[in-house]
C-alpha positions as CSV (number, residue, x, y, z in Angstrom):
1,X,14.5,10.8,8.8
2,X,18.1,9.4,9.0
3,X,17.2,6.4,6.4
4,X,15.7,9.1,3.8
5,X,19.0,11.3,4.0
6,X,21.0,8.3,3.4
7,X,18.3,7.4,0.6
8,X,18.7,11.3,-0.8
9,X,22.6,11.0,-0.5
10,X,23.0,7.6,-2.4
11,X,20.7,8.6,-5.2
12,X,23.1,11.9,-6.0
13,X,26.3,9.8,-5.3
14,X,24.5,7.2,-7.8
15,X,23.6,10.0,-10.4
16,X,27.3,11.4,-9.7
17,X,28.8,8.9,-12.0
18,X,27.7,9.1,-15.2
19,X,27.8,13.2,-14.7
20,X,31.7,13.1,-13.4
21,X,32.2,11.3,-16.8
22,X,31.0,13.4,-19.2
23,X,32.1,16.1,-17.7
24,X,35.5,15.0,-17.8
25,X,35.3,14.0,-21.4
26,X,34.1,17.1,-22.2
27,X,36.6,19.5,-20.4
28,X,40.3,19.9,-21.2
29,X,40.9,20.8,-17.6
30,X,41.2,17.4,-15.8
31,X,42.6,15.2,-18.8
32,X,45.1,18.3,-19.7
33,X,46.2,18.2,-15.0
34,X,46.8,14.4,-15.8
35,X,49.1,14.7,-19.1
36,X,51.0,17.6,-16.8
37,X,51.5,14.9,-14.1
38,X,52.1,12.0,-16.4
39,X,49.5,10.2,-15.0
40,X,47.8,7.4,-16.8
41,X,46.9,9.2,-20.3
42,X,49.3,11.1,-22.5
43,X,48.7,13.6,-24.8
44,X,48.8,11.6,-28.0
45,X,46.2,9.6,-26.5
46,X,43.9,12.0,-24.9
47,X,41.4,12.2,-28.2
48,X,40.6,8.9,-27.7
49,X,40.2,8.6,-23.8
50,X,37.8,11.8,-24.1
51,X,35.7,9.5,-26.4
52,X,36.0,6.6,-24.6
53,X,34.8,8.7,-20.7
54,X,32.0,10.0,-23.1
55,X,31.0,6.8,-24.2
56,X,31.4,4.8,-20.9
57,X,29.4,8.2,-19.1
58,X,26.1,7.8,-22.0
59,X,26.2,3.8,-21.2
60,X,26.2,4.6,-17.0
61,X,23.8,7.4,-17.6
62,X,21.6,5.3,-19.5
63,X,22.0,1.8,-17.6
64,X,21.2,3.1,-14.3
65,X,17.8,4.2,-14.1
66,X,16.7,0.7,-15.6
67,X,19.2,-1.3,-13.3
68,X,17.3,0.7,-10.0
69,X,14.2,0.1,-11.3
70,X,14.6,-3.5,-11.8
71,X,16.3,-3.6,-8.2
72,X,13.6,-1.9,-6.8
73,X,10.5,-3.9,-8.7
74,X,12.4,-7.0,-6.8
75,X,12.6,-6.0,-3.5
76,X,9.0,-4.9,-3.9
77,X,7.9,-8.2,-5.4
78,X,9.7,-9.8,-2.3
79,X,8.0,-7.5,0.3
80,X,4.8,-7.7,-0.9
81,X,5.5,-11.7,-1.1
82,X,6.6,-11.7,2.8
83,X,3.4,-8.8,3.6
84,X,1.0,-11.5,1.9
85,X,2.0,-14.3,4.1
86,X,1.7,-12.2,7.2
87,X,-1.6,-11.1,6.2
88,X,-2.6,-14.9,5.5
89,X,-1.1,-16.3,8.9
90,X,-3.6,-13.4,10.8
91,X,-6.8,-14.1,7.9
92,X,-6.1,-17.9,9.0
93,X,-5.8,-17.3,12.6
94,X,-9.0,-15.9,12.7
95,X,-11.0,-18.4,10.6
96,X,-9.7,-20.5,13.0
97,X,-11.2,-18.2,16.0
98,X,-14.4,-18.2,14.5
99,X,-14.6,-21.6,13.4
100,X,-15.0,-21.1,9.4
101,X,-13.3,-22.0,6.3
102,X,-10.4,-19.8,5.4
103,X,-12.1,-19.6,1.5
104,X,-15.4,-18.0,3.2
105,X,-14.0,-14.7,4.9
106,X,-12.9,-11.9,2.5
107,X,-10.8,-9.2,3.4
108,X,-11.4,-6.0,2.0
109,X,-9.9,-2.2,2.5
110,X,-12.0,1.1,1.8
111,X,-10.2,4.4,1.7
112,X,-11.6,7.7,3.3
113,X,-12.7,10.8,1.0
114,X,-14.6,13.7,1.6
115,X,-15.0,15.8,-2.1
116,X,-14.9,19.7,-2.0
117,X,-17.6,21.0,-1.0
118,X,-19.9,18.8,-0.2
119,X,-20.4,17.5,3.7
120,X,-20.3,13.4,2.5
121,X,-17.8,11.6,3.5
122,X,-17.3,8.3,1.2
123,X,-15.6,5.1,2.0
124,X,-14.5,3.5,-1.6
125,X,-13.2,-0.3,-1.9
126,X,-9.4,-0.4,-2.4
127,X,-8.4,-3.6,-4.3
128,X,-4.4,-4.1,-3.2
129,X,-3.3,-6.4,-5.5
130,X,-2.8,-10.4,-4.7
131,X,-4.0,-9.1,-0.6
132,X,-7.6,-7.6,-0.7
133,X,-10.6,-9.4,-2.1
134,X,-11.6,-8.3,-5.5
135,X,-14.9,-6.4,-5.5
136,X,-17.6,-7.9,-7.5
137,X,-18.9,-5.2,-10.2
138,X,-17.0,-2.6,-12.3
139,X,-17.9,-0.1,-10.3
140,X,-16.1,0.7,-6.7
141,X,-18.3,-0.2,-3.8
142,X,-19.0,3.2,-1.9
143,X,-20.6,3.4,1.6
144,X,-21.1,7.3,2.6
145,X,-21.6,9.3,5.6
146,X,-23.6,12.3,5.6
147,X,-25.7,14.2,8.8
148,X,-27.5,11.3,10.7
149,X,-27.4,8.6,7.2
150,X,-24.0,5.9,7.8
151,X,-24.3,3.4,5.5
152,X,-22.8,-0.4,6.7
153,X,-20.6,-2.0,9.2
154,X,-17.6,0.4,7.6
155,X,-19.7,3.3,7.8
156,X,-20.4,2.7,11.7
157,X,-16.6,1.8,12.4
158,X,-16.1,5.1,10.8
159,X,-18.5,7.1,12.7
160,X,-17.4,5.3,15.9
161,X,-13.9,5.1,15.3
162,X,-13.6,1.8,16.7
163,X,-13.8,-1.6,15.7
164,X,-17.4,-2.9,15.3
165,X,-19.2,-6.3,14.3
166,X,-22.1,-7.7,13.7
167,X,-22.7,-11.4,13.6
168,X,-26.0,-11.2,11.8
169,X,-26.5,-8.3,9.0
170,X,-29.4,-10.1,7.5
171,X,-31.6,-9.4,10.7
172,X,-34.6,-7.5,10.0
173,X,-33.8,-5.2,13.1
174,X,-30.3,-4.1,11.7
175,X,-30.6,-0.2,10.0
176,X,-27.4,0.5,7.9
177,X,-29.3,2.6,5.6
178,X,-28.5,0.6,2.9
179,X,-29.6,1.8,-1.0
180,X,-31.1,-1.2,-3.1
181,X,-27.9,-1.0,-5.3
182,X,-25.7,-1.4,-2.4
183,X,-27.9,-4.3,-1.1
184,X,-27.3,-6.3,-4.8
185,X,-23.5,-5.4,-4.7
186,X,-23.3,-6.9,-1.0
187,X,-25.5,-10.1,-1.9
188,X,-25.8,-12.6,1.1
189,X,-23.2,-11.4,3.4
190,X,-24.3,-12.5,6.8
191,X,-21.2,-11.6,9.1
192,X,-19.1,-8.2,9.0
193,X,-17.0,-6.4,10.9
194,X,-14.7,-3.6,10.0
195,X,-11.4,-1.6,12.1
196,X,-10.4,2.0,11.3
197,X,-6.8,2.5,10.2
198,X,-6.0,5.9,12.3
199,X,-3.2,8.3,11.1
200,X,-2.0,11.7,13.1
201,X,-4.4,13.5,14.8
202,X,-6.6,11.0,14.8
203,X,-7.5,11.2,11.3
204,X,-8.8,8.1,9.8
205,X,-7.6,7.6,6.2
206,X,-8.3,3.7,5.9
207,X,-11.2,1.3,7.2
208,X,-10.3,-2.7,7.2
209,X,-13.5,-4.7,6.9
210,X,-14.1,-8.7,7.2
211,X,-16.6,-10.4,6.1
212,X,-18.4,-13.5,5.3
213,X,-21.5,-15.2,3.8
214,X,-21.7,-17.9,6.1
215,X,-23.6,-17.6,9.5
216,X,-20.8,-17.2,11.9
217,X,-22.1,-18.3,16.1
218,X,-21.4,-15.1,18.2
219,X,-19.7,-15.5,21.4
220,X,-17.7,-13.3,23.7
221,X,-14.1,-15.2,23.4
222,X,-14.8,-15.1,19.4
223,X,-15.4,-11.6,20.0
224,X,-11.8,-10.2,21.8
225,X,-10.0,-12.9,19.8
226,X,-11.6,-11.5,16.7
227,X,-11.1,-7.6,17.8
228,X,-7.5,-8.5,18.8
229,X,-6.3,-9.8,15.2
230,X,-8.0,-7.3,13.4
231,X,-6.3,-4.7,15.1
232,X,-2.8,-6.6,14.3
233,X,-4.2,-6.4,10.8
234,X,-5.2,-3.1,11.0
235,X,-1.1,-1.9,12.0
236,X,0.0,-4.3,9.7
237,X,-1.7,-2.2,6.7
238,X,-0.5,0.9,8.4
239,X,3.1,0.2,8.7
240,X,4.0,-1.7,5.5
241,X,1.2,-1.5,3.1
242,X,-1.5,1.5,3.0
């Protein structure tokens, strides 16, 4: 709370500036208070200091807002830099856990929404850019939740509220109530596993899932290793990213 009043207080000091100036060149008072005290300006030159306050005000007025932005687009570039590596040290960490490439796991993120009146909850693929795996298709990849139907790995972590895998998708014996469209968009994914992302009360906003289309061995240590880093993942996207 502390850091956004000093955020709140720098931006009107900031925007201060450029408004003190052209107020001043504008108003008689304060130039006319500094001829009476002989301070700095005089009246013969007065004209042209009202010009020149108005002229340096339109150039602050006009130079900040780009100047921040710029700032701003940096710092973000930089933090989304650092956030990437983080994210890559866990992804590799855990290829290295379950003994696969790092190129064969994707990492992907699906946001919670439940439309107006309707009692389906849907999970939609959200691509962060240069950290998520792109989705094939131009569609978004949807999994819902509706009465007793939970479609996928994500729609069970949702329904559970707990992390969840599954080291073999393709078995005939699995049910995740799949539609032949979503069956095509998943392709040969044999291992998946997903962590909720839980906000106040709660509330789950975001899912993370893994996954991976090479058969991965299942074992108990891969298992609480595995569990373990997602759920470093899964705070790292809270905090700094979703």
């Amino acid at each position: 709370m502390l850091d956004i009043l000093k955020f709140i207080l720098k931006l009107i000091l900031i925007g201060l500036i450029p408004a003190l100036l052209l107020f001043v060149s504008k108003s008689d008072y304060v130039l006319d208070y500094l001829i009476n005290k002989d301070f700095l300006i005089t009246i013969e030159n007065k004209e042209v200091v009202k010009f020149w306050l108005f002229l340096l005000g339109t150039f602050t007025a006009a130079l900040i807002v780009p100047v921040k932005l710029f700032i701003t687009e940096k710092k973000l570039k930089k933090q989304t830099n650092l956030l990437k590596n983080q994210v890559n040290v866990i992804l590799e960490q855990i290829c290295r856990d379950l003994d696969v490439r790092t190129d064969s796991i994707s990492l992907r993120v699906f946001k919670v929404t439940k439309p107006f009146f309707s009692k389906t909850i849907k999970l939609n693929s959200y691509y962060i850019d240069n950290i998520t795996t792109i989705i094939n298709g131009k569609k978004d990849l949807v999994f819902e939740v509706k009465n007793n139907e939970v479609q996928g790995v994500v729609g069970r972590t949702y329904v559970e509220k707990s992390f969840f895998v599954d080291y073999n998708i393709t078995n005939d014996d699995n049910s995740y109530q799949l539609t032949s469209e979503l069956k095509n968009r998943i392709g040969d994914v044999q291992f998946c596993c997903a962590a909720p992302i839980v906000f106040d009360k709660e509330k789950i906003k975001y899912i993370i899932s893994l996954d991976s289309n090479e058969l991965i061995h299942k074992s108990a240590p891969k298992t609480a290793l595995l569990k373990r880093n997602l759920v470093y993942l899964s705070q790292l996207f809270d905090e700094f990213i979703l």
